[in-house]
N, C-alpha and C positions, 0 to 999 in steps of 0.2 A: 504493500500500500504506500501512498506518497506520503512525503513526512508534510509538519503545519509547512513547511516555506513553500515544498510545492504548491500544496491548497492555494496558499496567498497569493502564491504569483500566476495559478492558474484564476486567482478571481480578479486579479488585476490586470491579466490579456484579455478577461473579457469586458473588462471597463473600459479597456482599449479599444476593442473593437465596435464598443458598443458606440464609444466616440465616432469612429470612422464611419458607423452605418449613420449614424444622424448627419453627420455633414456631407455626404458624399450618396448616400444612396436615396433614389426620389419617392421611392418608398416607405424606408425610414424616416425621412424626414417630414413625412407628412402624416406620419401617425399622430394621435392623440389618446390620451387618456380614457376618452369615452370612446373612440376606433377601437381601443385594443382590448376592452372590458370582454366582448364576446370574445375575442378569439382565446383569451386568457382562459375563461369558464371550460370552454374546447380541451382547454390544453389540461386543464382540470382534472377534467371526466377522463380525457385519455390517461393519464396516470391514473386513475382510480382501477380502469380496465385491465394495464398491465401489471397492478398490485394483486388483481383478485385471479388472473392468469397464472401469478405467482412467477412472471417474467423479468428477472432481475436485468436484465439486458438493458429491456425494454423499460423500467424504471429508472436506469439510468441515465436514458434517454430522455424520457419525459422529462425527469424534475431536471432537464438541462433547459427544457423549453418555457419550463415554467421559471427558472432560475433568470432567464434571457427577459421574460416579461418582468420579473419584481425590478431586474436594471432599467429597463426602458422605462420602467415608469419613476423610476428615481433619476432618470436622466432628464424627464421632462419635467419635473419638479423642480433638477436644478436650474433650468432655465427659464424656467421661474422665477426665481430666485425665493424658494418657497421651504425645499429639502433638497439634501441628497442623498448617495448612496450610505454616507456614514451616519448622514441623520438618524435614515431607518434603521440600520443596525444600532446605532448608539440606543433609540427609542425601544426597541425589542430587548436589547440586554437591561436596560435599566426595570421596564418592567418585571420582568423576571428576576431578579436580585431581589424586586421590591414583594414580589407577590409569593415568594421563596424563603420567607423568614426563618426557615427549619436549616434550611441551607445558610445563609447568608444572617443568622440574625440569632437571636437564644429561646426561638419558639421549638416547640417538641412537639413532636406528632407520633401516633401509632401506630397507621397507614393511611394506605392510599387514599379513602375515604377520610381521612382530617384534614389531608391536604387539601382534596378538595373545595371541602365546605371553608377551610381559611381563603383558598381562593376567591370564594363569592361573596365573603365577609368582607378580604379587603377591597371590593373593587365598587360595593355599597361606599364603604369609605371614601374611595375617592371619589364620592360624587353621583356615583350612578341611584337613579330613583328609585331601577327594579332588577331584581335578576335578570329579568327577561330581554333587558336592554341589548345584552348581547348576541340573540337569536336576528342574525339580519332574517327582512323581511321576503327578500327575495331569495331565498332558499326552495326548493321543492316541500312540499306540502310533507309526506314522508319524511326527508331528514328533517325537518323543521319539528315534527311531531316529536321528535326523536330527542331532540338538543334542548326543548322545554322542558320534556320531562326531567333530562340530564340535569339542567339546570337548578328546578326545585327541588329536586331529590337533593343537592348541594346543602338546602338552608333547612333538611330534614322533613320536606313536604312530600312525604313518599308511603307506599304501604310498609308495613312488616313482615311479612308473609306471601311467597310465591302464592299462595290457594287462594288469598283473600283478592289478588290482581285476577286469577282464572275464575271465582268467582263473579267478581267483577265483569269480565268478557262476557258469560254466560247471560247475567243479565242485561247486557246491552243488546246480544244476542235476541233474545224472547222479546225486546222494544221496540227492535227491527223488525223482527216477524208482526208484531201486532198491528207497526204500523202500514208492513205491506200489505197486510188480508184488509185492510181499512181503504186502501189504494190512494193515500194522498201520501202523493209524488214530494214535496218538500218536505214533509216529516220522514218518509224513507230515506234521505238524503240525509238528512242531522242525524236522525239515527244509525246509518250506516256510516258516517263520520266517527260517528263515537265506537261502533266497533271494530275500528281501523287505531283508534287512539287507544282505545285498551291494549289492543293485541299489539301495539308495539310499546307500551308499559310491560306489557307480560314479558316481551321481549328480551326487554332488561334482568328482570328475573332470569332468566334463563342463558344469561351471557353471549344472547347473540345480538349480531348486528342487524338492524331490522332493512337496511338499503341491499346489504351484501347477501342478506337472504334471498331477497326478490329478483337479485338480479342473477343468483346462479340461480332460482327459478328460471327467470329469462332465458338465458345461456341453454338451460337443458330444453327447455320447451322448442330453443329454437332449431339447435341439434334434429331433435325427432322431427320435428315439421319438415327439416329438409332432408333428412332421411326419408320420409314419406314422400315427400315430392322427386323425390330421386328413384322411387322405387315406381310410380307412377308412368313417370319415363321411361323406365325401362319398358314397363308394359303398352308402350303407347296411347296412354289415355291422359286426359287431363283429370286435374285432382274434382273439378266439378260434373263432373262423368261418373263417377266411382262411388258408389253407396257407402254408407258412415260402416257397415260391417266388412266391407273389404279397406277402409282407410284402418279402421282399429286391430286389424292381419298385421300391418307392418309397423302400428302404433305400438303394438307390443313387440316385433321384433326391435324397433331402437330401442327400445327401453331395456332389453337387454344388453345391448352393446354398451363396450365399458366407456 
């Protein structure tokens, strides 16, 4: 592995370069802050894909793309004259010291869970009205579900007990059912809200991640479906040609492939 001088002088070729694309390339130079928000989100999600692939490669790769956007936008900041690259670093390390008082300070903790809840104690302190302050709003509906719960669970607003969260599910469960045999449409909708918010509370319970669940759901479902449509081909039919008892013939054989 490189030692810290490599790191550094590999982070300072790309402050370099980051220099030369702004002045020299017309591309670069016409980026902006809100240009590059979407492509940033993009670049996101792609490293999320190659974490859950388990593609170290391909994570190296990403967080180089996303590492290229945190410059560019410290680059544009500096011409500003607003921030720059050391700002944000400086600003990242100080909160961290600050919010790390076990590390850096004569607090004591037990575990992971005290650390937490010191974290959302101190950031009340600085100033914030609500925990929730820090859930942006433009998140997907799912992780957002996800990161509220995270949040209050922090200042101890949480269940006790795994059974009392799948209690919980069930009866949101039976609220949804009444309000569909009832068939008004907006009450199905809150209520089936609420039983997407439980079952990613239960979630938690249960140690898993409620986005990476759904999405190697995704992954797998989309496997078989083109496994199916590939078997369809062979036989020369379209997949709307072929009855739901010859589609679920080779529904079960993907389901067997590893």
């Amino acid at each position: 592995m490189n030692t810290r001088q490599q790191q550094l002088d590999a982070f300072g070729r790309l402050l370099d370069i980051m220099d030369d694309l702004r002045s020299k390339c017309p591309w670069d130079r016409k980026q902006t802050l809100e240009s590059l928000r979407h492509l940033t989100i993009e670049e996101t999600y792609e490293l999320g894909d190659a974490i859950l692939n388990n593609d170290l490669n391909e994570i190296k790769n990403e967080l180089g793309d996303l590492l290229l956007h945190i410059i560019f936008y410290a680059k544009i900041g500096s011409e500003k004259n607003s921030f720059d690259m050391a700002d944000v670093a400086n600003a990242i390390c100080d909160k961290l010291i600050h919010r790390h008082p076990h590390i850096y300070g004569d607090v004591v903790v037990a575990d992971e869970e005290e650390v937490k809840q010191n974290w959302e104690k101190l950031k009340l302190k600085e100033g914030k009205k609500s925990v929730l302050e820090g859930v942006p709003n433009g998140l997907p509906a799912l992780v957002k579900a996800s990161r509220i719960q995270d949040k209050v669970k922090g200042v101890g607003f949480d269940w006790e007990e795994p059974h009392q969260v799948w209690d919980k599910v069930q009866e949101e469960l039976q609220e949804l059912q009444v309000e569909v045999a009832a068939g008004n449409q907006d009450k199905i909708e809150a209520e089936f809200g609420d039983v997407l918010f439980s079952m990613i509370n239960y979630s938690r319970f249960l140690n898993v991640n409620p986005e990476d669940a759904l999405e190697r759901t995704n992954k797998k479902f989309i496997k078989r479906f083109m496994y199916l449509e590939s078997k369809a081909v062979e036989l020369g039919k379209n997949l709307s040609d072929m009855t739901l008892a010859e589609m679920d013939i080779f529904w079960e054989e993907a389901k067997r492939l590893p």
